[in-house]
C-alpha positions in Angstrom: 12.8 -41.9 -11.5 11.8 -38.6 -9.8 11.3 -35.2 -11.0 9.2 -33.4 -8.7 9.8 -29.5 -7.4 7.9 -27.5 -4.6 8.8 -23.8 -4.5 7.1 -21.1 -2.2 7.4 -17.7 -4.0 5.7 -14.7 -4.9 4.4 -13.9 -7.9 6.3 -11.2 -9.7 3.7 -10.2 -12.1 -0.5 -10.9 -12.8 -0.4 -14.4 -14.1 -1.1 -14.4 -18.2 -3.4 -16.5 -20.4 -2.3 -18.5 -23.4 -4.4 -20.3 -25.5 -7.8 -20.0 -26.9 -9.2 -23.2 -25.5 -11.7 -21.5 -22.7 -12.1 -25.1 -21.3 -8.5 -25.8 -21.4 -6.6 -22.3 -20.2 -2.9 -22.3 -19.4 -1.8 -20.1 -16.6 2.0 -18.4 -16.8 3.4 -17.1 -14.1 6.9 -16.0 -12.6 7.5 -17.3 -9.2 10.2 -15.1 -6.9 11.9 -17.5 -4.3 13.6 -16.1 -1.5 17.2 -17.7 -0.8 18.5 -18.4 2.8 21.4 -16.8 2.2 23.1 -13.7 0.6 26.3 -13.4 -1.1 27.4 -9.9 -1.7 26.8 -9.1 -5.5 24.3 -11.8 -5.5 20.3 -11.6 -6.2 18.2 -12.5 -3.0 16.0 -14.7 -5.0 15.9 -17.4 -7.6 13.4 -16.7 -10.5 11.3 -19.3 -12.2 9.0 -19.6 -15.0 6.2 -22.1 -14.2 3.0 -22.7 -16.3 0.0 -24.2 -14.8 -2.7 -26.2 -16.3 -6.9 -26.5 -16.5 -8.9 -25.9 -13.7 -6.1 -24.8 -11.8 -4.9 -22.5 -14.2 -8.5 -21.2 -14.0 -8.3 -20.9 -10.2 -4.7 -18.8 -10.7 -5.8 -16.9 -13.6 -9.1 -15.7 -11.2 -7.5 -15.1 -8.0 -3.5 -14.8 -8.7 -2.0 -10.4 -8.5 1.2 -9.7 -8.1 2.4 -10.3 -5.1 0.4 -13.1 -4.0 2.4 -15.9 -1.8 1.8 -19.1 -3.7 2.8 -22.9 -3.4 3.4 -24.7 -6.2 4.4 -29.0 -6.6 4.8 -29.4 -10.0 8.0 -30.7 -12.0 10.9 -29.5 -13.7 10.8 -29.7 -17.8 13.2 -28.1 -20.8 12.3 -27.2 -24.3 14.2 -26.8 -26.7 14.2 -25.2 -30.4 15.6 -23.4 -32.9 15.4 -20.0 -34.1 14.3 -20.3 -38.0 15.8 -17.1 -38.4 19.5 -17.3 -37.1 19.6 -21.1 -36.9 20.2 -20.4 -33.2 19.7 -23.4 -30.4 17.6 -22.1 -27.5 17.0 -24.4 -24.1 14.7 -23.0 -21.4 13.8 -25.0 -18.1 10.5 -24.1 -16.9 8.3 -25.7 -13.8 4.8 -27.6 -14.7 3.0 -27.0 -11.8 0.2 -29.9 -11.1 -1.1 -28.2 -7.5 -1.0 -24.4 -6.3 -2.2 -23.1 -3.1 -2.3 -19.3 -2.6 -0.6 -19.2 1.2 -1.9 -15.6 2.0 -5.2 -13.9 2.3 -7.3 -13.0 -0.7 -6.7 -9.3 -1.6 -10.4 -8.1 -1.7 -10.3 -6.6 -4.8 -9.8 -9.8 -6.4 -12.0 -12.8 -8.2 -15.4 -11.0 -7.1 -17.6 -9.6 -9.5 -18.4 -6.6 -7.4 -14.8 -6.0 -7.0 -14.0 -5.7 -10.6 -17.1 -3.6 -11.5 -15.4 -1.3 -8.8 -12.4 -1.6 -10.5 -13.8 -0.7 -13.4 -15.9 1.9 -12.8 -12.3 3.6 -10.4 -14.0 3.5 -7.5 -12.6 1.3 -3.8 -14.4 -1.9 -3.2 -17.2 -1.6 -0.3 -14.8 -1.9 3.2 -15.5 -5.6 4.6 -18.3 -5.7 7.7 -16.3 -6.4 10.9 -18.0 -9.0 13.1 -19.2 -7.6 16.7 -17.0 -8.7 19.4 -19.8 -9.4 21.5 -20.4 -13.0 19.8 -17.4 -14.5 20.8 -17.1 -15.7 24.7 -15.9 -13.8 27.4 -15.1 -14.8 30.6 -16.7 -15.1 33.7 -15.8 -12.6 36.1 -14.6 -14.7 39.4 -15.3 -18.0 38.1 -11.7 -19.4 39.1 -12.8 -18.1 42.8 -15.0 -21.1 42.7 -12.1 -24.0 42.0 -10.0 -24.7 45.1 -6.3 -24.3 45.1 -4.8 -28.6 44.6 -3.5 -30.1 47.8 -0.2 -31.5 47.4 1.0 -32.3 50.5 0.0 -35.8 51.0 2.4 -36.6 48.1 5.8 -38.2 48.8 9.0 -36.3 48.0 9.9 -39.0 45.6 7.3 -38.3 43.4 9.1 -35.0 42.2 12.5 -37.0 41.0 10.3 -40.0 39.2 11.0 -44.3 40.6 14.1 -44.0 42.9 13.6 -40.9 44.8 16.3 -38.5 44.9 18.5 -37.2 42.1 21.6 -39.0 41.4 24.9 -37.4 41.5 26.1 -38.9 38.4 23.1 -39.5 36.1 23.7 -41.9 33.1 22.9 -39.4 30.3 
């Protein structure tokens, strides 16, 4: 048996902690899949309510903001119970995610400490030090002067249409 689901999504909202087990967090989040196709009077995306568990709910729970491009390979589960005050019969299908990769670049505002004292305090992170361009290689003025140009005219014609020679008028394929 299989029951294994990979979505690529967006988070539609900061993920949220349950449980009081710091060594044992659970992550919850709401994945937004884009659908290949539209119908008219139909949503663009599929919605799905995943939870994730341990350290990688840790890892989500540090680095995850709405909006964040996310994989997730987890597997498909339902729950079911009973309201004990209508006697009603709920069933909800939710995704256990086992692995999560965040497919987009790390807002900087998030998961470092001097970001969220920044945060705190209302005022913008420090902007992020651009490498000088002058450490990466440029190229030599005139150094392809220095390479001759190939001679190929000692090479037979029937080098340019492979064993045989000459095209065929009516080739097999």
């Amino acid at each position: 048996m299989l029951n294994q689901i990979i979505l690529i999504g967006r988070l539609t909202k900061d993920p949220e902690r349950r449980g009081q087990n710091s060594e044992k967090p659970v992550a919850v989040i709401r994945l937004a899949v884009d659908r290949d196709f539209k119908r008219d009077g139909d949503p663009d995306a599929d919605f799905f309510n995943c939870s994730v568990f341990g350290n990688q709910a840790k890892f989500v729970l540090e680095y995850g903001k709405k909006g964040r491009l996310v994989s997730l390979v987890g597997r498909m589960q339902q729950r079911e119970w009973t309201d004990q005050q209508t006697g009603e019969k709920h069933t909800v299908y939710e995704v256990s995610g086992s692995d999560i990769k965040f497919l987009d670049k790390k807002p900087e505002n998030v998961g470092t400490p001097a970001a969220q004292n920044h945060a705190a305090q209302n005022m913008a992170p420090p902007a992020p030090v651009q490498p000088p361009m002058n450490d990466y290689p440029q190229p030599i003025p005139g150094a392809a002067a220095q390479y001759p140009t190939p001679d190929f005219s000692g090479v037979p014609d029937s080098y340019a249409w492979g064993p045989g020679g000459a095209p065929m008028d009516n080739p097999p394929f």
